[in-house]
N, C-alpha and C positions, 0 to 999 in steps of 0.2 A: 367381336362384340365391342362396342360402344361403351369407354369409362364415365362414370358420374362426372357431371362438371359443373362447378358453382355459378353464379349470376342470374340463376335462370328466374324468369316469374311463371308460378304455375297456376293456372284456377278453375276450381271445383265446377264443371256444368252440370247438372241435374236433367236429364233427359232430352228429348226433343224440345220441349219447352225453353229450355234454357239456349240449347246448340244450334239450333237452325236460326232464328233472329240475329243471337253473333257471329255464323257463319255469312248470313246476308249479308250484313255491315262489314265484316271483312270482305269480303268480295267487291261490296258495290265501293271500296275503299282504293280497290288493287290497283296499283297501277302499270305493274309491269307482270305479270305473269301468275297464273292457280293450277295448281296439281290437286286432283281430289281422286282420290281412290274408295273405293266402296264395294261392299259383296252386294247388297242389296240396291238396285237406284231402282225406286215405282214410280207409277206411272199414276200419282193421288197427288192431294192438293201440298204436302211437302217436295213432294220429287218435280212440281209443276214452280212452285215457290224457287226453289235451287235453282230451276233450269232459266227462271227468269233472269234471276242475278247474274249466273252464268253465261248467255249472252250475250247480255248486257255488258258485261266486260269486253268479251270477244269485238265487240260491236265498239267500241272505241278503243279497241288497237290492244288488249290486254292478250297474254300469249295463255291459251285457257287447254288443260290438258284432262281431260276423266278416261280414269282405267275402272272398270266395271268386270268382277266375276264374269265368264261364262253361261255356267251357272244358275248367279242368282239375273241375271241378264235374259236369262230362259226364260224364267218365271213372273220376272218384274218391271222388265222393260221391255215397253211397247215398241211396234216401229214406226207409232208417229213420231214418240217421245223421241226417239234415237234423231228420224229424219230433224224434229226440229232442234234437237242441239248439233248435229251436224252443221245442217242448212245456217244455223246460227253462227255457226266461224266456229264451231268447240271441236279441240282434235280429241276422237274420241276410241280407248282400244278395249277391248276384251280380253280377260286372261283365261287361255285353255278356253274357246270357243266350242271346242268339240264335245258336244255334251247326248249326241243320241243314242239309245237305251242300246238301239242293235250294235254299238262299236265297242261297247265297254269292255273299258281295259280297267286295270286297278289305279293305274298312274294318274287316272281323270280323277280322283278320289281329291288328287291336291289343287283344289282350292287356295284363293285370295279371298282370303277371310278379312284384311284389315279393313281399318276405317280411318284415312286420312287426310287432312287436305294443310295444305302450306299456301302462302300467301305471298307475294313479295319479298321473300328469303326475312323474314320478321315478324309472320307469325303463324304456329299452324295448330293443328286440332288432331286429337286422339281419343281414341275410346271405343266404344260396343256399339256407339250409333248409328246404323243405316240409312241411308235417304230413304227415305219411310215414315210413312205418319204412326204417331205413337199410339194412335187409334187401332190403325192397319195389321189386327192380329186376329186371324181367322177363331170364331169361336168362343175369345176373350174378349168383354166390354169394356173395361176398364184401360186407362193408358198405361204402354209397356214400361217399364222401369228401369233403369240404365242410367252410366256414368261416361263422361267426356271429358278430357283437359285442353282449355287454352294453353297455351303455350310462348313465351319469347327469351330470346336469351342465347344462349351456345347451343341447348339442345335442338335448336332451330334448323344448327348445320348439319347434325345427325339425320335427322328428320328430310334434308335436302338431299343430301349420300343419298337415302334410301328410296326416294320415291322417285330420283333420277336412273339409279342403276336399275329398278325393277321394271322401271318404262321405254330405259334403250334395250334392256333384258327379250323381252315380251315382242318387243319390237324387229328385232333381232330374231327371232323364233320363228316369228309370222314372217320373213322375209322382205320386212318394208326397209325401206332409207329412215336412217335416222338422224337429226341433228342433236340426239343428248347423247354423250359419254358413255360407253360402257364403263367405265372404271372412272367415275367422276372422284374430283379431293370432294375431303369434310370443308367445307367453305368454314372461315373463321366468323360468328355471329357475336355481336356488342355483346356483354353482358347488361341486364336489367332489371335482374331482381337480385337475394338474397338466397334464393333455393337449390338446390343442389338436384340436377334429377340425370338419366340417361335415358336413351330408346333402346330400348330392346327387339328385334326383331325374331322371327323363324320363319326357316326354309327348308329347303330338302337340300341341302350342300353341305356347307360350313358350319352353318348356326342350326342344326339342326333343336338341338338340346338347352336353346339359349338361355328361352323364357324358364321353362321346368328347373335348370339350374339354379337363374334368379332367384326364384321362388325357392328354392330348398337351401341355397347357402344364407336366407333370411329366416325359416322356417329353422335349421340348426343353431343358428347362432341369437333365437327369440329364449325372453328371460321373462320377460311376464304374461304376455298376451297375443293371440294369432286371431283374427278375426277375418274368414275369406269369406266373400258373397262370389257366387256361379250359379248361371244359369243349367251348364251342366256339367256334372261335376263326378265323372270314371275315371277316376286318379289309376297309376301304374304304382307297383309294388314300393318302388322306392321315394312314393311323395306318403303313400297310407305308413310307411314306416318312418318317416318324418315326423307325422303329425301324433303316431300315436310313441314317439320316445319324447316329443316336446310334451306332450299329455302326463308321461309320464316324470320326467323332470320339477311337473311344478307348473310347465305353463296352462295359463286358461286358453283353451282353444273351441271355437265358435264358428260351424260354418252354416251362413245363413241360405240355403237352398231352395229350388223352386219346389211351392206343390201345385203348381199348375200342370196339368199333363199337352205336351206339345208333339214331342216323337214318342210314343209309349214304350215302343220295345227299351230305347235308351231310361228313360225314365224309371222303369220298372227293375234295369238292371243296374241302374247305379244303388236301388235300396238295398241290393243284397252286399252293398260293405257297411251297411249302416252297423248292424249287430258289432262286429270286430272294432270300428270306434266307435261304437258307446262302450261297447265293456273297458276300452282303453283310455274312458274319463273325457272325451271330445266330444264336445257338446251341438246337437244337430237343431234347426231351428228352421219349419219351413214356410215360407212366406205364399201367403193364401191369397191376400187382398188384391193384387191384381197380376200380370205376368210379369216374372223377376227374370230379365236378361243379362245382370249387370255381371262385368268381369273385373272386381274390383277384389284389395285386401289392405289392411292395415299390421302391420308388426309393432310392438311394444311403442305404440305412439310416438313410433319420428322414421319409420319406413313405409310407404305404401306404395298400390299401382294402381293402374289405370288402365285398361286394354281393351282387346279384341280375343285375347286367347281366355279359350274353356280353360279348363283341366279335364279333358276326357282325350281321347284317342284321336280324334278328329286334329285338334287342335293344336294337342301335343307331337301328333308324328306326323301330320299330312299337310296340313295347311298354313299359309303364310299368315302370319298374324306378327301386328305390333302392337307392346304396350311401353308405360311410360314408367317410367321406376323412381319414384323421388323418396329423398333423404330429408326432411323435412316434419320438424315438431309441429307446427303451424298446421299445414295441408295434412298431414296426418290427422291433426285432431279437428279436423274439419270433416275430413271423409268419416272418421268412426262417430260423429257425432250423428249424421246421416245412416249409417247401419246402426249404433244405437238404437235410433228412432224404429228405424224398421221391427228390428228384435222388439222392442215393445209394444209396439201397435200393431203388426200386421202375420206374424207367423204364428205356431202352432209347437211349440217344443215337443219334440219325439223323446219319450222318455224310456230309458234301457228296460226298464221292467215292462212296460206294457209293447214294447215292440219283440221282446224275446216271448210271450206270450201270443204272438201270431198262432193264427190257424195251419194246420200243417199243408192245408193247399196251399196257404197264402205263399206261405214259406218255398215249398215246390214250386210255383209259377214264378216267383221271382227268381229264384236260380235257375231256372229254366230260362229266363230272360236272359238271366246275364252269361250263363252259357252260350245262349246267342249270338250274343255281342262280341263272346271273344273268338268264338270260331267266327263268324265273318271277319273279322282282325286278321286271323290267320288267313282266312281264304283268299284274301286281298293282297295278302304278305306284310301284314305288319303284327307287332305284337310277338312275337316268336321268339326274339331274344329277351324281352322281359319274365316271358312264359319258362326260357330256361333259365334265367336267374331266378326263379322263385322256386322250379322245383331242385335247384343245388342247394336252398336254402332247409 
């Protein structure tokens, strides 16, 4: 794991809106080499937008790298798209290719979830964003909602470690030649700002527990206020007993959740923890107004992230996800000003009394969901060891 390191500049992007324009201008900027990594690249007028930049680099000498899910590769990228970022000079790879229904193994379950791109060892990008138009959400009209950080500074060379080792990694797997490092150094990056942040990564190795830890030695050691926005959000026993002893200490804690339904089965089964925190004073809030993807949080206004990782099962035990972790009053009270807003214009507060007041089917079909969700955990082999630390408890 990656220590915090000061100098850095970090800044708040607000959706697609804000992230694709200054990812353009970083690119059409580059002039020595792009790594972008992404679960989702489509094949719509953002994912056409990118590939243009992208090229375009390629096309005056710029050394241009995209690792693309398996996966969301299946679903979202086409094979003109592919042929023309190819044909365009872009070297381009796939993580865990194997994705057809008749081969299922459990292992195919791990996903590359991040969302990253670096620039000239000087600047790079983190967050929930997909190349994907924020339109581009089956069913929902409204634009999807999510959080990004610019980036420069030291955590720049974090940022480069990782998306070097995951590319000679991958690479390596697939049987190809590589010219990047398996085992590359933290390249040393200028400092530039004033901010203090680190990357966080997760995998299926070393850092399995990275992000989850982050999160909970912030979550123990919070004194006034916890504030998490997820898109989805099935915490394991030992984050729901975090949140409901900080509850119980004194801290305000708030997590702003989606009411949009996306994957239902999952949906339906993260409500059956809602009862045990609300009774534990954790206050739930869910945002209605358009689809909430965002994988952000705030701690007593001078810790916050930025990421790719849920808090659900996915996220937490199976897939590779980075977020960004900053130490900062400033960026702090930047991001909670922004969830603020949310809590008061756009969600729906779930109140203990009238959610313990459910219909007794209601009640039934949601545990029944979330029943679901955890036997398929097991079936797949994950979950098991949390499942026996809660019943030692």
């Amino acid at each position: 794991m990656f220590r915090f390191t000061p100098g850095n500049a970090v800044e708040l992007l607000r959706s697609g809106r804000e992230l694709f324009p200054a990812l353009v201008a970083a690119i059409d900027a580059a002039q020595g080499e792009v790594w972008l990594e992404t679960y989702i690249y489509a094949d719509d007028p953002t994912g056409n937008l990118i590939a243009d930049a992208l090229v375009r680099a390629a096309n005056r000498g710029v050394t241009v790298r995209v690792l693309v899910d398996g996966w969301g590769a299946r679903h979202y990228l086409t094979d003109a798209l592919e042929r023309r970022l190819r044909d365009g000079g872009v070297k381009l790879l796939k993580y865990r290719p194997e994705v057809a229904l008749w081969q299922f193994r459990s292992h195919r379950l791990r996903r590359m979830h991040r969302k990253v791109c670096r620039v000239d060892r000087a600047v790079a990008f983190v967050g929930g964003i997909n190349i994907i138009d924020d339109m581009n959400t089956p069913g929902h009209t409204p634009p999807r909602l999510d959080f990004a950080v610019r980036v420069r500074g030291p955590v720049v060379g974090q940022i480069i470690y990782a998306t070097e080792r995951l590319w000679a990694l991958v690479e390596l797997l697939q049987f190809e030649t590589s010219d990047v490092p398996l085992f590359p150094d933290v390249p040393a990056v200028p400092r530039v700002g004033m901010q203090t942040a680190k990357l966080v990564t997760r995998d299926n190795l070393r850092h399995r527990r990275d992000i989850e830890r982050a999160y909970l030695a912030a979550i123990r050691t919070a004194k006034r206020e916890i504030i998490i926005a997820n898109a989805y959000f099935f915490p394991g026993v030992r984050f729901r007993h975090a949140l409901i002893a900080a509850a119980g200490r004194g801290v305000k804690v708030t997590l702003l959740l989606q009411a949009r339904v996306e994957y239902r089965l999952l949906h339906y089964a993260s409500r059956a923890l809602y009862g045990q925190l609300l009774a534990a004073g954790v206050a739930i809030a869910e945002y209605h107004r358009s689809f909430l993807h965002a994988k952000v949080a705030v701690i007593d206004e001078r810790w916050a992230t930025v990421g790719s990782s849920n808090i659900d099962p996915y996220s937490l035990l199976m897939a590779r996800e980075a977020n960004v972790f900053v130490r900062d009053a400033r960026f702090a009270d930047e991001l909670r000003v922004e969830l603020m807003a949310l809590l008061a214009t756009g969600t729906r507060h779930v109140e203990h009394e009238q959610w313990s007041g459910r219909s007794r089917v209601v009640k039934v079909l949601t545990w029944m969901a979330y029943g679901c969700v955890r036997g398929l955990m097991l079936l797949v082999g994950y979950g098991g060891a949390e499942w026996f630390a809660r019943r030692r408890r």
